[in-house]
C-alpha positions as CSV (number, residue, x, y, z in Angstrom):
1,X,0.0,0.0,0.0
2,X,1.4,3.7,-0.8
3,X,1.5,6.0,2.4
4,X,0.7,8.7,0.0
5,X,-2.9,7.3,-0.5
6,X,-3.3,5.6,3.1
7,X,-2.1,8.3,5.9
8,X,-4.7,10.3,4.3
9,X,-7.1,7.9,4.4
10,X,-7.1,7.6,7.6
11,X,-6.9,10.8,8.9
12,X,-9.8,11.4,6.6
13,X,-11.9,8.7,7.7
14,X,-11.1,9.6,11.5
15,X,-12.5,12.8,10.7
16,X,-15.8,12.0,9.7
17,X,-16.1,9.7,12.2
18,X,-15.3,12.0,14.8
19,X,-17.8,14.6,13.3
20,X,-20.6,11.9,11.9
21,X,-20.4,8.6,13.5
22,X,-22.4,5.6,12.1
23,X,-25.6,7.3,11.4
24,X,-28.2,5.4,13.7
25,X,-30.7,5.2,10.4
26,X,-28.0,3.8,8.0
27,X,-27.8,0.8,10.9
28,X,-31.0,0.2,11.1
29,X,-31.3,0.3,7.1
30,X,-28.6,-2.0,6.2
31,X,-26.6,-2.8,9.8
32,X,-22.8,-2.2,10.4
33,X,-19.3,-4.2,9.0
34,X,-19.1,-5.5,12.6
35,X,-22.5,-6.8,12.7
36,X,-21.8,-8.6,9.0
37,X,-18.1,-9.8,9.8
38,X,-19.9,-10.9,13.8
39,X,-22.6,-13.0,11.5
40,X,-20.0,-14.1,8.9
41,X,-17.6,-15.5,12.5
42,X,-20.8,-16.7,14.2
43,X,-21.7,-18.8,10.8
44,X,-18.3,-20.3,10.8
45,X,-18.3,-21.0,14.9
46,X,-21.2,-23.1,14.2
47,X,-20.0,-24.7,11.1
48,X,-16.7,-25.9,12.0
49,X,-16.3,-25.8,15.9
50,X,-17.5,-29.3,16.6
51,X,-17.3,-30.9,19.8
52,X,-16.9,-34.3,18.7
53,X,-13.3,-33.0,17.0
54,X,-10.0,-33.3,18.8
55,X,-8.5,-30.6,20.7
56,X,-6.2,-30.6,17.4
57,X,-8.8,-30.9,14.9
58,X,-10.6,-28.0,16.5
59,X,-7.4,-25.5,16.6
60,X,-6.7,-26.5,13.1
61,X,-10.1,-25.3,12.0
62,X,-9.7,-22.0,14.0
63,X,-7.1,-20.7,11.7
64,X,-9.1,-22.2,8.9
65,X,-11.9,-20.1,9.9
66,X,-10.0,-17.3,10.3
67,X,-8.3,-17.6,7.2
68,X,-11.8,-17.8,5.6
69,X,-13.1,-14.9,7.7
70,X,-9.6,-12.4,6.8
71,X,-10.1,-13.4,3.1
72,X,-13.4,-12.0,3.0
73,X,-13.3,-9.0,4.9
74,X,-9.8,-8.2,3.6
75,X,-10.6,-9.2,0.4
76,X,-14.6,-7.3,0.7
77,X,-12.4,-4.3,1.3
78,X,-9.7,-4.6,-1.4
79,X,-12.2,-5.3,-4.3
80,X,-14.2,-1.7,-2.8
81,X,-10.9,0.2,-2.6
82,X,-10.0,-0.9,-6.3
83,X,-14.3,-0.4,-7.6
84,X,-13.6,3.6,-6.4
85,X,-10.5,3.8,-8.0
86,X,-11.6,2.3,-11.2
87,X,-13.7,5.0,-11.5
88,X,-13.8,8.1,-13.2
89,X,-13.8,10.3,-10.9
90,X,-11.2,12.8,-9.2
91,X,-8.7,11.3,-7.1
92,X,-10.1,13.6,-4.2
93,X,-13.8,12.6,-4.2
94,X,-12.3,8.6,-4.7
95,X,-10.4,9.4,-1.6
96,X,-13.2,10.5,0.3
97,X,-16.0,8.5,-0.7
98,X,-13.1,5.5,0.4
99,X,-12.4,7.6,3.7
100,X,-16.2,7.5,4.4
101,X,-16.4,4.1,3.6
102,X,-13.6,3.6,6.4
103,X,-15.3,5.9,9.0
104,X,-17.3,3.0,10.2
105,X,-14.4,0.8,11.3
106,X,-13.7,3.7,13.5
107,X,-15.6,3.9,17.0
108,X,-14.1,7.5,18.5
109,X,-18.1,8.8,18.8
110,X,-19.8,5.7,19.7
111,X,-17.5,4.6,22.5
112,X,-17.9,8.4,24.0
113,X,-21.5,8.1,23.7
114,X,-21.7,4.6,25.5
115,X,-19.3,5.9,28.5
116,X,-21.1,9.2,29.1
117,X,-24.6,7.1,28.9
118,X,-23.2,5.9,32.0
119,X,-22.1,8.7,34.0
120,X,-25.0,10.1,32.8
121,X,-27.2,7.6,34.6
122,X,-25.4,7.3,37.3
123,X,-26.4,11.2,38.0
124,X,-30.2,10.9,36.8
125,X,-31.2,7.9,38.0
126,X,-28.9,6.6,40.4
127,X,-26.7,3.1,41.0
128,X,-29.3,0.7,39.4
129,X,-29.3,2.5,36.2
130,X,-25.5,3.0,36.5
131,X,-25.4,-1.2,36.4
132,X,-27.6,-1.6,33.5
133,X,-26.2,0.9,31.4
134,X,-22.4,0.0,31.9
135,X,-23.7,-3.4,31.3
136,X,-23.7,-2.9,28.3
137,X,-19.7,-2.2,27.4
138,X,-18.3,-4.8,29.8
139,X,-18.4,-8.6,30.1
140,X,-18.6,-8.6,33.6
141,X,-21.1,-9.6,36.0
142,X,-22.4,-6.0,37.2
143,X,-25.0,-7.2,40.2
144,X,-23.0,-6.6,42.3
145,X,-20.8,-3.8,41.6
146,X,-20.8,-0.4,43.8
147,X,-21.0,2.9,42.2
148,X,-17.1,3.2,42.5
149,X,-17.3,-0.7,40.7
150,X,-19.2,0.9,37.9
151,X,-16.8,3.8,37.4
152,X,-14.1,2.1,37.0
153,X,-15.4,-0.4,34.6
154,X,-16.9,2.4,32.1
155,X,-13.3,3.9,32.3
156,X,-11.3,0.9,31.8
157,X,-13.9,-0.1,28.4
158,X,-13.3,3.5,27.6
159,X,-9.3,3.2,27.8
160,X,-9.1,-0.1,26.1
161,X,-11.5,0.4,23.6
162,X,-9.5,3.7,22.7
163,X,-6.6,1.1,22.1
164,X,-9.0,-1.5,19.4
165,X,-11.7,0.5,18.8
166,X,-10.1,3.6,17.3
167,X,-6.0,3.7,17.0
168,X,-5.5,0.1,16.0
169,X,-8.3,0.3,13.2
170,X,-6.8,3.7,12.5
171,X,-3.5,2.6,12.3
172,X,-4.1,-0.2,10.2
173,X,-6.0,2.2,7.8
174,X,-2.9,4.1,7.4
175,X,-0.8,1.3,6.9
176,X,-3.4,-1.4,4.7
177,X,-5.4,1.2,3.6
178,X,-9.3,-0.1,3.2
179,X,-8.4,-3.8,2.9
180,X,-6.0,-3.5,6.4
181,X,-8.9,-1.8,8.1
182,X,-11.3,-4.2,7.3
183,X,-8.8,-7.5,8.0
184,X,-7.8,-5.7,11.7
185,X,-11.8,-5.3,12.3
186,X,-12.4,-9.0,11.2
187,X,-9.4,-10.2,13.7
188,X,-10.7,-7.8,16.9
189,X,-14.1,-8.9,16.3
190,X,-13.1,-13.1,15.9
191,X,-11.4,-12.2,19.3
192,X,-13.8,-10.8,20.9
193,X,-16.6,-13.5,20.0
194,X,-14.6,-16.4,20.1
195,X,-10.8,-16.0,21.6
196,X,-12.0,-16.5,25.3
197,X,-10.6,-19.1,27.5
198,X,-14.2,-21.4,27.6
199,X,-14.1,-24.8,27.3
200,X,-16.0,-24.3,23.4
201,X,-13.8,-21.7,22.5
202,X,-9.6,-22.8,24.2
203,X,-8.8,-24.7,20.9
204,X,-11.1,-22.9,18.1
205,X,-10.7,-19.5,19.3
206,X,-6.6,-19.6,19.7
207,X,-5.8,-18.2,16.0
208,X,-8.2,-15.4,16.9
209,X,-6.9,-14.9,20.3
210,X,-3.0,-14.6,19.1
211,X,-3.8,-13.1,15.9
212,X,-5.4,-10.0,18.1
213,X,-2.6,-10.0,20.5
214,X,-0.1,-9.6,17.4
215,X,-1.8,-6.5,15.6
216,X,-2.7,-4.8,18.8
217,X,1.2,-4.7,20.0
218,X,1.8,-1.7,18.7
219,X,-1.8,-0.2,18.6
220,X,-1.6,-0.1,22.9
221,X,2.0,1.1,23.2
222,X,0.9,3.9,21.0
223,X,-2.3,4.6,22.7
224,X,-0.4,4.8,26.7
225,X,1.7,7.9,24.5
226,X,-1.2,9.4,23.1
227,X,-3.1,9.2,26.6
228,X,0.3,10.8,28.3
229,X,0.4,13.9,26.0
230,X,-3.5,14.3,26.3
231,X,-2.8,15.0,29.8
232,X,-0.7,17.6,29.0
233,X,-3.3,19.4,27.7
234,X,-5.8,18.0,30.4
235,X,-6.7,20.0,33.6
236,X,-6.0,17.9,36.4
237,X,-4.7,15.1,34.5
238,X,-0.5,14.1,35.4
239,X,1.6,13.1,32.0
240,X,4.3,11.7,33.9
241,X,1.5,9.9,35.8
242,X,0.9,8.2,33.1
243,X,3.7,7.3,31.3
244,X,5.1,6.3,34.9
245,X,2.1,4.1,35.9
246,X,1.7,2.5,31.9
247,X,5.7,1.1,32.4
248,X,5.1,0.3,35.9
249,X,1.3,-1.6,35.9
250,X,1.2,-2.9,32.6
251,X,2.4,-6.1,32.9
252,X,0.0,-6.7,35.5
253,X,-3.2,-7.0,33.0
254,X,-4.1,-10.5,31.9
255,X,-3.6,-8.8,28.6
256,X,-0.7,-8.5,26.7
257,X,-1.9,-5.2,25.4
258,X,-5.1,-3.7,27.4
259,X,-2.8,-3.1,30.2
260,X,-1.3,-0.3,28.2
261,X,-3.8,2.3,27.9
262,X,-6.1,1.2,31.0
263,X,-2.7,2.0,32.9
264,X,-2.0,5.4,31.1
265,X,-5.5,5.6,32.0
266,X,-5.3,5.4,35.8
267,X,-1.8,7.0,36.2
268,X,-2.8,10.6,34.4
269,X,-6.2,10.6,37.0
270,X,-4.6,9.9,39.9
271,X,-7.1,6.2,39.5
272,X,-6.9,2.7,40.3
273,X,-8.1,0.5,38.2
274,X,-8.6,-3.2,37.9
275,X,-8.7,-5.7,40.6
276,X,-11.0,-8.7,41.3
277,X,-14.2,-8.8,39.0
278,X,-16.7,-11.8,38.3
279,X,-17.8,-12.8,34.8
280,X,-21.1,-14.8,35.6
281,X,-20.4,-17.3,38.8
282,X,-16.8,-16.9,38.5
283,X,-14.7,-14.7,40.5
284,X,-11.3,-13.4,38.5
285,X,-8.5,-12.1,40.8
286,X,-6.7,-9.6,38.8
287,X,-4.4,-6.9,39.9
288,X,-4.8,-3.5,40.7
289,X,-3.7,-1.1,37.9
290,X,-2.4,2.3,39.3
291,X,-1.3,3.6,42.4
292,X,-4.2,6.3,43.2
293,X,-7.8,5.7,44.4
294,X,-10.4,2.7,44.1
295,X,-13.2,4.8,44.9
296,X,-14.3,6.9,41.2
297,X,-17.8,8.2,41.1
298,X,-19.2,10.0,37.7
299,X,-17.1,13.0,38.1
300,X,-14.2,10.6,37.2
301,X,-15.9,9.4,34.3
302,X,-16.3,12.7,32.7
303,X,-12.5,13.6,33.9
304,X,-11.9,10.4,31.6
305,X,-13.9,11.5,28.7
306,X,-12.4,14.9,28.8
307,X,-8.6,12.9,28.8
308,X,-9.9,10.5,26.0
309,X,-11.5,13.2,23.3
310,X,-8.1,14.8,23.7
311,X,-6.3,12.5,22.7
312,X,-8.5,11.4,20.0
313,X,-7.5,15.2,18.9
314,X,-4.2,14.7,19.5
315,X,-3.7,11.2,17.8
316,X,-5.4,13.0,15.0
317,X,-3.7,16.1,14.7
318,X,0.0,13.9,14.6
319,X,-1.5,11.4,11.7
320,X,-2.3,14.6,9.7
321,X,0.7,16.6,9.9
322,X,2.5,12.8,9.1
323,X,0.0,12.4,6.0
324,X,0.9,16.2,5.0
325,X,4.4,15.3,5.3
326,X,4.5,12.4,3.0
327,X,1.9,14.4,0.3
328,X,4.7,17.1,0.4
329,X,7.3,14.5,-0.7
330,X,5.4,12.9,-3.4
């Protein structure tokens, strides 16, 4: 892919996102690549994932599935790309009607929207309403959680989703252009449905698991940097607090990459985030992340927001002036 074409892309498509969103009437008219990639991975689950195969036989035909499931999307993307460029049209209107295209592998608007939903009804309508809204961006079993419980999981899905749902897509736009968006949204979405530990999932869902690991490497590194000079800008917000806490805590996530960001996270607010959480009946022990307080309340959650739309403007303003910089060398 030329850099020329694809840092512009992206900075394009992050744009419109950022300004547009997924219109709520375009999802209900025709749905979202997620929800068609999610029904092409669900299709395949229940194909291939048998349980009368060998732990062997099942692994095997998670990277076939995969395989199958990249080819597509990749390939769905690739034959788009080359249909607008085929065209005879301007290079500049085939660049943005790709860009808009791209938008919707982007989540900068949604994922604020789904956060503040929660501070929001924490405020109006108090602790239950809190637990069913955050319900909805977390796995975790949320009967139980205390209004600090569902701060801090709102602001840990709003940190890690920063990390896979907007600079990974974003940085595989700029380096894959359409086709590397679409394969990275095929790969976080395989993970996400079927690269958990469960007894259907430990053979089957390993390509999908280690795949996601792999292209989210340097996605999270880059995400804990773009947090730390958000904070900068960021009253009451510490950059050295969360560059310090990101190189510190990290390692502590179960994640090889989630710790990044949900570290940068608690280090520039002074949070702790983390700890022991249940997923249905069962009871995970994980670490604290950060040194600063457990107790977050929807205050925090906004201090959050404010952190994360800065450095969506921040991680924004750098891939322009990069995509400027290569359009000044062609």
């Amino acid at each position: 892919m030329d850099l020329y074409v694809t840092l512009p892309l992206a900075a394009l498509a992050a744009a419109i996102e950022a300004g547009l969103g997924y219109p709520q009437a375009l999802f209900k008219a025709i749905g979202h690549p997620v929800t068609w990639i999610g029904a092409l991975i669900a299709r395949a689950d229940h194909g291939l994932n048998r349980d009368a195969d060998s732990f062997a036989q099942r692994r095997a035909l998670g990277f076939l599935a995969l395989g199958l499931v990249l080819a597509i999307a990749g390939g769905g993307g690739f034959i788009i790309a080359q249909g607008i460029e085929a065209l005879a049209i301007p290079h500049a209107i085939g660049l943005m009607l790709t860009a808009l295209i791209a938008s919707s592998l982007i989540a900068q608007r949604s994922l604020h929207a789904h956060v503040r939903a929660v501070a929001d009804a924490l405020e109006r309508e108090g602790l239950a309403a809190g637990r069913t809204t955050v319900a909805a961006i977390v796995g975790r079993d949320v009967v139980a959680l205390d209004e600090a419980g569902v701060a801090r999981a709102a602001i840990e899905s709003l940190a890690e989703n920063f990390s896979d749902g907007v600079v990974a897509p974003i940085f595989w736009l700029a380096l894959g252009g359409l086709p590397g968006g679409m394969a990275y949204k095929a790969i976080n979405t395989a993970d996400s449905m079927m690269g958990h530990r469960t007894a259907r999932h430990v053979a089957f869902g390993f390509a999908a698991a280690r795949l996601d690991d792999l292209v989210n490497l340097v996605p999270a590194r880059l995400s804990a940097l773009l947090i730390a000079t958000a904070a900068l800008f960021t009253p009451g917000a510490s950059a050295i607090g969360a560059l310090r806490t990101a190189w510190r805590f990290s390692g502590g996530h179960p994640s090889p990459n989630a710790g990044w960001p949900e570290a940068a996270f608690a280090g520039a607010l002074g949070l702790r985030l983390g700890g022991p959480r249940c997923y249905g009946q069962i009871k995970i022990d994980d670490p604290w992340i950060g040194a600063g307080a457990a107790v977050a309340g929807s205050a925090d959650i906004r201090r959050a927001l404010a952190l994360y739309r800065r450095a969506c403007f921040v991680h924004w303003v750098l891939l322009t002036l990069l995509a400027l910089g290569f359009i000044g060398r062609a």
